[in-house]
C-alpha positions in Angstrom: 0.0 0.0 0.0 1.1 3.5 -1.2 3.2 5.3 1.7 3.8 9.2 1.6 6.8 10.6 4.4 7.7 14.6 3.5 10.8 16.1 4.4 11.1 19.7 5.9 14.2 21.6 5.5 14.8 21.8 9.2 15.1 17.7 9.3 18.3 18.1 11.0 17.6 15.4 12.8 16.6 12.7 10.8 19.7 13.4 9.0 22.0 12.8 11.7 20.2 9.5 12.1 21.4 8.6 8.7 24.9 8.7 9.4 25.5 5.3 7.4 25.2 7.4 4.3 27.0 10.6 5.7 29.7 10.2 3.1 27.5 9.9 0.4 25.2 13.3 1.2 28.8 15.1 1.4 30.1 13.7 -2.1 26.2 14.8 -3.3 26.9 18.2 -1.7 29.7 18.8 -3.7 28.5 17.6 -6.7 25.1 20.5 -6.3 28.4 22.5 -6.9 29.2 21.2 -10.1 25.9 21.4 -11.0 24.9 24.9 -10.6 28.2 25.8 -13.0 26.6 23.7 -15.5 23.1 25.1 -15.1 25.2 29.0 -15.3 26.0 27.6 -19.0 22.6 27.4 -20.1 21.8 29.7 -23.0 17.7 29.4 -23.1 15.4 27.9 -21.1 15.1 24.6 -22.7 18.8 24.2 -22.8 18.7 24.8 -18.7 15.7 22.2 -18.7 17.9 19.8 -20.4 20.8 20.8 -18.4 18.8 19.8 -15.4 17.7 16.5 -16.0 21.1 15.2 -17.6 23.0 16.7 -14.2 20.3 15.6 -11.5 20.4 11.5 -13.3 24.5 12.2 -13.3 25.0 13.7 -10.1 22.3 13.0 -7.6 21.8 9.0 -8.4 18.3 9.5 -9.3 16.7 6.8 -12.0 14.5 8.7 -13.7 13.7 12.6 -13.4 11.2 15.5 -15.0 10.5 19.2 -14.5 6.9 19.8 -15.1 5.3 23.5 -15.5 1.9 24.9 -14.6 0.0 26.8 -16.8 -2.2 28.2 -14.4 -4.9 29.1 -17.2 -5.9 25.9 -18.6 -4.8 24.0 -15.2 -2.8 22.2 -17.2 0.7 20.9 -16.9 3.2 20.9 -19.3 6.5 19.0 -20.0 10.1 20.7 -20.4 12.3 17.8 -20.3 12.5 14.1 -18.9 13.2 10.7 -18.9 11.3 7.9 -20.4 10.9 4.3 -18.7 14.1 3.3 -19.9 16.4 6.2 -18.9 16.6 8.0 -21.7 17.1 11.9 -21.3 14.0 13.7 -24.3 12.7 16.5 -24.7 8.7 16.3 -23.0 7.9 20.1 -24.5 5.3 18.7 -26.8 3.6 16.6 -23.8 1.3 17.9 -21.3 -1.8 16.8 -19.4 -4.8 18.6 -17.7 -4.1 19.1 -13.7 -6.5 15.6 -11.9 -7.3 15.7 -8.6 -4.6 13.4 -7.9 -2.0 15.7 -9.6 -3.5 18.5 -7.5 -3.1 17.0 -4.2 0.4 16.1 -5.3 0.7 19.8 -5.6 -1.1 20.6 -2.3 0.9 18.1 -0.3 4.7 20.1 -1.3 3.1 23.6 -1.4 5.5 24.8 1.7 8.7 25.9 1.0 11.7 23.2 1.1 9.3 20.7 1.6 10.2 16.8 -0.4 7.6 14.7 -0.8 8.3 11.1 -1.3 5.4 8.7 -2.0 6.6 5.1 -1.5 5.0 1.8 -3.4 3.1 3.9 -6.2 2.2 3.7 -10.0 4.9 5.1 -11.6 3.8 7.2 -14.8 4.8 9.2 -17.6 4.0 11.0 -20.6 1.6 9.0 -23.2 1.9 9.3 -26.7 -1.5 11.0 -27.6 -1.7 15.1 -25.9 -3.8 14.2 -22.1 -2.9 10.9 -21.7 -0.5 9.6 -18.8 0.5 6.0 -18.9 1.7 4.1 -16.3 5.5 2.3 -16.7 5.6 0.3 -13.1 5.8 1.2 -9.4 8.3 2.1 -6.5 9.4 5.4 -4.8 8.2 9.0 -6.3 9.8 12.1 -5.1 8.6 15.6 -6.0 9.8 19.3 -4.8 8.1 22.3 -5.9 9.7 24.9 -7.9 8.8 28.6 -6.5 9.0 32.3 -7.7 8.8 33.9 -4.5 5.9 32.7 -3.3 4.4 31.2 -6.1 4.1 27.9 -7.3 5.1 27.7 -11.3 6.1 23.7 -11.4 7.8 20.3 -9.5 10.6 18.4 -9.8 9.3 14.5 -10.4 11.6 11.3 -9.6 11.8 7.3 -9.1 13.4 4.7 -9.2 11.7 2.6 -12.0 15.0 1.4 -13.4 17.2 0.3 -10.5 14.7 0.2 -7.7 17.0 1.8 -5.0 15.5 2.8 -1.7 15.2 6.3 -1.0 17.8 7.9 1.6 17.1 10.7 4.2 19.5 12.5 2.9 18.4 12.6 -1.0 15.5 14.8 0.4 18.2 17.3 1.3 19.8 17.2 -1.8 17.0 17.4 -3.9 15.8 20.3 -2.0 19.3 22.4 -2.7 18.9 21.5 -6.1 15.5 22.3 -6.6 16.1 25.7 -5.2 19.1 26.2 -7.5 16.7 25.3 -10.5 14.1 27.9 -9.8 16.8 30.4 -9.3 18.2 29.8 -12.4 14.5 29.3 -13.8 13.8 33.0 -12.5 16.8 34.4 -14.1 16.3 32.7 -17.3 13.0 34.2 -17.4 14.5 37.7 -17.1 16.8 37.3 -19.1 14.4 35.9 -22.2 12.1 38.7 -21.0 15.0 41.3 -21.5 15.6 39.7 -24.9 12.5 39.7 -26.0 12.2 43.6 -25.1 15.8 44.4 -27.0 13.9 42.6 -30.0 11.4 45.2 -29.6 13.1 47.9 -29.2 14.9 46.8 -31.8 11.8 46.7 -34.6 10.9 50.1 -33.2 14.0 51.3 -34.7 13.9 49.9 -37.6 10.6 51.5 -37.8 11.6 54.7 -36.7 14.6 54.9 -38.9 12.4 54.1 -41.9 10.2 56.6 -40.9 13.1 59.0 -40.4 14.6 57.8 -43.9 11.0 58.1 -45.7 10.2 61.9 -44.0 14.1 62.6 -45.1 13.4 61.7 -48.7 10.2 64.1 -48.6 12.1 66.7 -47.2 14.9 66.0 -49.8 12.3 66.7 -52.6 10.6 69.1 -50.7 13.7 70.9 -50.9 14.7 70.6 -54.7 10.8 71.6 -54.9 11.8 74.8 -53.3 15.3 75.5 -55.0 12.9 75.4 -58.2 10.4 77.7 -56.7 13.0 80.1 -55.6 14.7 79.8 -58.4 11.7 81.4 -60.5 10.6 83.4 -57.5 14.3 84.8 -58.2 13.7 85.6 -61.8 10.6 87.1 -61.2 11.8 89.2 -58.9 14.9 90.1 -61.0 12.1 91.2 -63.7 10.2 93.3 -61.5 13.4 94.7 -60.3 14.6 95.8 -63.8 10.7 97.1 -64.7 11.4 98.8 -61.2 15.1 100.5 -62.2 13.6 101.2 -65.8 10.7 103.1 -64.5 13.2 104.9 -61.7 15.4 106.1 -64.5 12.6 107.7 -66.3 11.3 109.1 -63.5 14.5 111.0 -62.7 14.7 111.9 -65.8 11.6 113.0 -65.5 12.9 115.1 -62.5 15.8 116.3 -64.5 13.3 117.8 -66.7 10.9 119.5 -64.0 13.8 121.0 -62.7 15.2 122.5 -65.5 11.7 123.4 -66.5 11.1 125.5 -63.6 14.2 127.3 -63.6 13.3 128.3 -67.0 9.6 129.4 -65.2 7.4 127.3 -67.2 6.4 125.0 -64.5 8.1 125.9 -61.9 4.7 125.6 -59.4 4.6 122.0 -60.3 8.2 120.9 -58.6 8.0 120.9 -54.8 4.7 119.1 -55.0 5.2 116.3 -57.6 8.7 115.9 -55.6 7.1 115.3 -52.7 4.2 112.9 -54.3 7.2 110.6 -55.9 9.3 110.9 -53.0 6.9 108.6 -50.6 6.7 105.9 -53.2 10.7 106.2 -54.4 11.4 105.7 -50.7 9.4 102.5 -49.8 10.0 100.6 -53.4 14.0 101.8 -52.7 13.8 100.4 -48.9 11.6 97.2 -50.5 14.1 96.6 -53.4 17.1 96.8 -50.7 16.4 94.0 -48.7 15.6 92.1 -51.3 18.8 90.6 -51.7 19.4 89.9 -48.1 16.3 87.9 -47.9 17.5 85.9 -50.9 21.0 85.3 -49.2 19.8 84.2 -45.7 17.0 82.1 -47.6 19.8 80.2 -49.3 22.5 80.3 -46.6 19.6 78.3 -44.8 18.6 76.0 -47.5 22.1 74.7 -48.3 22.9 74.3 -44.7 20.1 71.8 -44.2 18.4 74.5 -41.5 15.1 75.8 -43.3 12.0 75.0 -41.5 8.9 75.0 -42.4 8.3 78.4 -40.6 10.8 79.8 -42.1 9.6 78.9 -45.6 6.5 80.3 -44.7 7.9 83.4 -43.4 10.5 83.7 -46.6 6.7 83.8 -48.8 4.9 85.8 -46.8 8.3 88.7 -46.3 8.5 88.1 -50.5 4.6 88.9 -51.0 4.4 91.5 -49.0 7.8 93.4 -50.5 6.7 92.5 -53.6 3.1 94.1 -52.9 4.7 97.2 -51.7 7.1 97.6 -54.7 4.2 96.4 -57.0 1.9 99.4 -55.4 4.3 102.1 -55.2 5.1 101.2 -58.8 1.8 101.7 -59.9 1.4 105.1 -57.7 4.8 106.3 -59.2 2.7 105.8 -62.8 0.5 107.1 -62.0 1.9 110.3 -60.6 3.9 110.2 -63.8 0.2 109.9 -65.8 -1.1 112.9 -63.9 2.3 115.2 -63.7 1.7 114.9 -68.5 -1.6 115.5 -68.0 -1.8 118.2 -65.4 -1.2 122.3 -65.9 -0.3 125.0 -63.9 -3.4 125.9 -63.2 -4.2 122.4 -62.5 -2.1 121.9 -59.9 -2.9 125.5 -58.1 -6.2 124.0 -57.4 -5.4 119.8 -56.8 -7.5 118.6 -53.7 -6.6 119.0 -50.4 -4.9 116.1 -48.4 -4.0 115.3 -44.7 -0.1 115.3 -43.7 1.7 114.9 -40.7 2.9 118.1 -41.0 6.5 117.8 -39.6 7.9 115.1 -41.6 5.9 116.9 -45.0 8.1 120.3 -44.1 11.4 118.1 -43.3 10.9 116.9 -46.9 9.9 119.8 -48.4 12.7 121.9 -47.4 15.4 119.2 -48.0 14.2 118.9 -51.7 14.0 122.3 -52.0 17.4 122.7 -50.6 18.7 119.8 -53.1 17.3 121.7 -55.9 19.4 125.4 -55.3 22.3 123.0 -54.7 24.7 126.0 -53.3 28.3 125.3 -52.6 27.6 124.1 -48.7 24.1 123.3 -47.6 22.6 125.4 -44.4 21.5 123.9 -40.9 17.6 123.0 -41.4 15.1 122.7 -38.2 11.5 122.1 -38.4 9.6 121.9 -34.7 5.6 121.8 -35.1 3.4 122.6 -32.1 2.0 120.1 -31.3 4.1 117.7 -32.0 3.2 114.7 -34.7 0.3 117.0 -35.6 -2.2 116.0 -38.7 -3.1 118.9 -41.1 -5.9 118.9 -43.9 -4.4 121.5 -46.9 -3.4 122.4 -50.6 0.4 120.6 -50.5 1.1 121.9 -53.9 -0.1 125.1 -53.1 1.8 125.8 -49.8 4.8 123.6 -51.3 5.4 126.4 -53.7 5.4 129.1 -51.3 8.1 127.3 -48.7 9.9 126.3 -51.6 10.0 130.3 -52.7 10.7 131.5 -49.4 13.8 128.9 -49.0 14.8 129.9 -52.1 15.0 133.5 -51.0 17.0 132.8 -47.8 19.3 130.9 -49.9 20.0 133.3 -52.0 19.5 136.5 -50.3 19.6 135.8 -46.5 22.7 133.7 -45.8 26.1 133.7 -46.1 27.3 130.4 -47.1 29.0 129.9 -44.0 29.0 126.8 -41.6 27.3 128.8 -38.9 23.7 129.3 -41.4 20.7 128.0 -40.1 17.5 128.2 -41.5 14.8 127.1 -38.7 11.2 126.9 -39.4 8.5 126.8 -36.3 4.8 125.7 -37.9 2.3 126.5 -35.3 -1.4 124.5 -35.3 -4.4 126.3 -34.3 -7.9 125.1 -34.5 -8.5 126.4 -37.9 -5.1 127.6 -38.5 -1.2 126.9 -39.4 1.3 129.6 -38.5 4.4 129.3 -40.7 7.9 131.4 -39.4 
């Protein structure tokens, strides 16, 4: 009749009592030695598996041996590697068998910690040939540990003595239990180490995916960025076009200047100067100031292409800096024409009576006076001050009108009032009242 005795790992006692077989349990103790530098060897899990059951039949004088696993969601258990009912060592990872009550209670019975169970006179099984089954091979001994992770049990050690029928020792149960805690050590750290290799694999295809998505948005940005050379290229020309447009209608404007000025020195239009200077010299300004950093805008867009450092703000900002200079040139232009236009068309008498228009009065008499100076062109130009009270203040009135009359009057100090000398000033104070403007 079947016979189970457990062994704790505090059966000090019972192990003195075996002192018959002392020698043996110290040659054993050394050999768990041996064995845990050949479980350190193991590169997978299977090998340690295989590693384990060739060293425990080597080492521990054990017939017959197999680590069995739980899988805890089918309640089923599964074979690693074993021995069959002749002795020799195969792979069991393609056998498993659901969890019977008998298995269970195996399972209950070495649930504490470094506890052997050893059944004595039982059915001996193993492993049939169809996925469930478990035929039995013959009786004797059967010895089974569990294997732990932490607190957890994840499998047992199984082993008899089907083949030689040797009686089981005191202690073996010692043995078995140093070994069996080696193996779920090494179990454990075979687990983390798979787990960290499985990770590195995926961190690995991440990569790769990464770096294809890198080399994909690269080869956008790569034709995204002859795209642009194109685009810049003709933006280039265009503006190159508009540019000469631009110089061709500057020259004819000066010389359309050339002419007014010589024209009123002669007396035949002489009203018309100071305010068709000052009409043209608004738009001149902003297309010259436009035109000048036209170039700059150009460099620094290309510095930034070629150097791999245009974003796609920057892109963005490049077209909207090009419209807008492009907008103001393109405006201005078509003021300067039509200033040109109206300066054919219009008379003397015309031009006494234009419309009215609003100015900020001090920088309209700043430019007044400094065209009007440019135009007398004396040896050495005087000291010119304009203050307005208040200051920055609006006026509504006939610029052509009262152009000609501070143009007159500068001509007059000009030539009649100074000396030519570093010391002449000529100082104008325009005073705003309600209704009003004071000129001195």
């Amino acid at each position: 009749m079947s016979k189970l005795i457990t062994y704790s790992d505090d059966a000090s006692a019972e192990l003195e009592a075996d002192s018959e077989h002392a020698k043996a349990f110290y040659h054993q103790l050394f050999l768990i030695h041996e064995i845990s530098i050949e479980l350190s060897r193991a590169e997978s899990l299977d090998d340690l598996y295989r590693i384990a059951v060739n060293a425990c039949l080597t080492h521990l004088d054990i017939d017959r041996m197999g680590i069995l696993m739980i899988d805890k969601e089918r309640d089923w258990m599964l074979g690693t590697w074993g021995t069959d009912e002749v002795g020799n060592v195969r792979s069991e990872a393609d056998f498993e068998a659901p969890m019977l009550d008998d298995v269970k209670e195996v399972i209950r019975e070495m649930s504490t910690k470094g506890k052997v169970c050893v059944w004595h006179d039982v059915e001996l099984y193993e492993f049939g040939e169809q996925i469930g089954e478990i035929d039995e091979v013959g009786k004797g001994w059967n010895a089974a540990l569990a294997i732990w992770d932490d607190d957890e049990v994840i499998g047992w050690i199984a082993c008899d003595n089907l083949l030689n029928h040797k009686p089981f020792h005191t202690y073996q149960s010692h043995t078995l239990r140093l070994f069996g805690s080696l193996l779920g050590e090494f179990i454990k750290r075979q687990h983390a180490e798979e787990e960290i290799i499985k990770l590195n694999a995926n961190l690995e295809s991440k990569i790769e995916k990464r770096t294809a998505e890198l080399s994909k948005a690269q080869t956008e940005l790569k034709q995204a960025n002859t795209h642009l050379e194109q685009k810049v290229l003709e933006r280039t020309a265009m503006l190159n076009e508009k540019r000469y447009h631009l110089q061709k209608t500057l020259d004819e404007l000066q010389e359309a200047q050339e002419q007014l000025v010589e024209a009123e020195k002669q007396g035949s239009i002489a009203q018309l100067v100071i305010g068709m200077s000052h009409e043209l010299n608004t738009p001149l300004g902003n297309i010259k100031m436009a035109s000048s950093v036209q170039p700059d805008m150009l460099e620094d867009f290309k510095e930034q292409l070629t150097n791999g450092q245009l974003s796609e703000s920057d892109f963005d900002e490049f077209i909207q800096n090009s419209m807008e200079t492009n907008q103001i040139i393109a405006s201005n232009t078509d003021k300067m024409a039509e200033l040109v236009a109206q300066f054919k068309r219009l008379s003397i008498h015309e031009t006494q009576f234009r419309q009215t228009e609003e100015i900020l009065l001090q920088k309209w008499l700043e430019d007044t006076v400094t065209l009007a100076c440019d135009n007398f062109g004396p040896p050495k130009m005087p000291n010119v001050a304009v203050e307005v009270f208040p200051t920055n203040s609006k006026v509504t009135l006939n610029t052509s009108q009262l152009g000609q009359v501070v143009e007159d009057l500068v001509f007059n100090a000009l030539e009649h009032g100074l000396s030519n000398e570093d010391t002449d000033e000529i100082l104008i104070v325009g005073i705003v009242h309600e209704h009003e403007l004071e000129l001195s």
